[in-house]
N, C-alpha and C positions, 0 to 999 in steps of 0.2 A: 504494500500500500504506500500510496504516496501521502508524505504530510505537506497539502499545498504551501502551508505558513513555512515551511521549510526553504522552499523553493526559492533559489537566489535569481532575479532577473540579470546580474551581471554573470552570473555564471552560466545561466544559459548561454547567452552569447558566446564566452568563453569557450566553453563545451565546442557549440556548434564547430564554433572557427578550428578547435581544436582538432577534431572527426574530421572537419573535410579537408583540412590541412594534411593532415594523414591519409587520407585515400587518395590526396595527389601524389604523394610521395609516397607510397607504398610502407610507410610505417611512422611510429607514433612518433614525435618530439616532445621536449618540455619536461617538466619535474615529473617525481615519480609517480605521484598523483594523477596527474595532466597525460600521461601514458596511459595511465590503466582506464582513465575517463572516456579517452580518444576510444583504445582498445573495445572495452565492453562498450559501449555506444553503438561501436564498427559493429560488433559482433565478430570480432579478431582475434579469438584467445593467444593464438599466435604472434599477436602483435605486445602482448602483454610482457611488462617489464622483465629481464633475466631472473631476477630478485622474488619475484611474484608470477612465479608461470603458472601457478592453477589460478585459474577463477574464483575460486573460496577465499583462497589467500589475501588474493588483491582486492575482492568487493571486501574484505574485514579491513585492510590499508588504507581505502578509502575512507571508509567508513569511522575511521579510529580518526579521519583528518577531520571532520565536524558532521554531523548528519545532513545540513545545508548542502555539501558535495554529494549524499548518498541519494537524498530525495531530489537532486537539480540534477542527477545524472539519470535516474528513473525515469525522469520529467521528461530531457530531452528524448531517451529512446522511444519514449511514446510518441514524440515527433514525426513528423515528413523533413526532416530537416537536408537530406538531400536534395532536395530541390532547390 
């Protein structure tokens, strides 16, 4: 579930630019967080940091960096943000 009061409207942004930043370039940039955001967004497990190659790992990563990142990352894959 998404907590909408969580949802960061600068991190949306963020996010997005993030993800398609990454799908030009064939893989993530940015901090270790900003990897994994990109990553799961993509739906990329493989894009996922060295440090964090399962998915468990890296949404708890995320997750341990504020809930604001957890639910704005939820947020955007619910997106069309491809577009």
């Amino acid at each position: 579930m998404i907590d909408p009061n969580k949802v960061s409207a600068p991190h949306v942004r963020n996010f997005i630019r993030l993800a398609r930043l990454a799908e030009q370039e064939g893989h993530t940039i940015g901090s270790t967080s900003e990897q994994i955001v990109a990553a799961l967004i993509s739906g990329r497990s493989d894009w996922l940091p060295s440090s964090y190659p399962q998915p468990l790992h890296a949404i708890k990563r995320l997750h341990a960096g504020g809930a604001d990142w957890w639910h704005t990352a939820l947020y955007v894959h619910g997106l069309s943000w491809r577009e």
